[in-house]
C-alpha positions as CSV (number, residue, x, y, z in Angstrom):
1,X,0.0,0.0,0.0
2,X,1.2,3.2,-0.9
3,X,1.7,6.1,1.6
4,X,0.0,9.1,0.2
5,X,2.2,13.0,1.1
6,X,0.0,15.0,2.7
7,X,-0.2,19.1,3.7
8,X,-1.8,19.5,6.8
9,X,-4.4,16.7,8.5
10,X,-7.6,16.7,10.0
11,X,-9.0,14.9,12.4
12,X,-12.7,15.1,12.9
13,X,-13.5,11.4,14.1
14,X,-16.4,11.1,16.4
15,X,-18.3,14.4,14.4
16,X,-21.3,14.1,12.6
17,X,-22.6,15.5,9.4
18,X,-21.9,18.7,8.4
19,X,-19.3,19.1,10.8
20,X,-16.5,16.8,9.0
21,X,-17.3,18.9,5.8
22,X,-17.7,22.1,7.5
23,X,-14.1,21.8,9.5
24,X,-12.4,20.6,6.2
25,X,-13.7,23.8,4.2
26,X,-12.2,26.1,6.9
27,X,-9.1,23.7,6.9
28,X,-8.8,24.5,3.2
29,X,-9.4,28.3,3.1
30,X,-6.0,28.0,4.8
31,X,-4.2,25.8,2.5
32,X,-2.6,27.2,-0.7
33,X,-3.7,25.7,-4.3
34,X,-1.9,22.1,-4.6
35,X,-1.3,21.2,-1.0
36,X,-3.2,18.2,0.3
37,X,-5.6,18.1,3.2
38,X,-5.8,14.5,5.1
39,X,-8.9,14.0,7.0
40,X,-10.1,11.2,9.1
41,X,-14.0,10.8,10.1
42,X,-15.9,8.0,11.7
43,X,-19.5,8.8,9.9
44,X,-19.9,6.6,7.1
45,X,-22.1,9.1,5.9
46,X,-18.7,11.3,5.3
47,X,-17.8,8.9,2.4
48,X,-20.9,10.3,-0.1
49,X,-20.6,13.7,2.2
50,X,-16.7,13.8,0.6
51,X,-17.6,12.8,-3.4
52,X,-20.2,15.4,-3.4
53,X,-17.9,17.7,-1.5
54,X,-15.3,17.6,-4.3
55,X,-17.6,17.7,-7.7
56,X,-19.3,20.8,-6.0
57,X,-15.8,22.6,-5.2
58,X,-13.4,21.6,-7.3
59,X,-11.3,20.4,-4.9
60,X,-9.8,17.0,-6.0
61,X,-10.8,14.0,-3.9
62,X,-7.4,11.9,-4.1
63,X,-8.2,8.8,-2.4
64,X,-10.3,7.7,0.0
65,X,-10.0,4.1,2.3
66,X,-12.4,3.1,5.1
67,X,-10.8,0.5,7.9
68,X,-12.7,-0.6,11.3
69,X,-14.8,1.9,11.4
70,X,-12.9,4.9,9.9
71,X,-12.8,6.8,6.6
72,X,-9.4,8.2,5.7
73,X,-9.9,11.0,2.8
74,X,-6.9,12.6,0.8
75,X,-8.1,16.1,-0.6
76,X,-6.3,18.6,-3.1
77,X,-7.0,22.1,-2.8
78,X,-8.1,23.3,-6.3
């Protein structure tokens, strides 16, 4: 398995929707165009939450994995 290079990392386990989405918009208002946000959430709902997240912002969804019960997303700022 590859280790993906990330920017800056977010950890927003144990939050519900919108709050995973909401905390990874602030996170990348912060970031500059390019760098890579990785976030980890325990709501499976994250994993749709995260597609639509990307096609509605531009922002690249990367990769995403799932693993007892947590979701692991890579996300490049557009």
């Amino acid at each position: 398995m590859m280790k993906m290079e990330f920017d800056k990392e977010l950890d927003a386990r144990g939050l519900k929707c919108p709050l995973p989405i909401l905390r990874t918009k602030k996170a990348l208002v912060d970031m500059t165009s390019g760098q890579v946000l990785r976030i980890l959430t325990t709501d499976p709902g994250s994993v749709q939450d995260f597609a639509a997240f990307a096609r509605q912002t531009g922002n690249a969804l990367l990769d995403s994995q799932s693993r007892e019960g947590e979701f692991e997303f890579f996300m490049r700022r557009k």
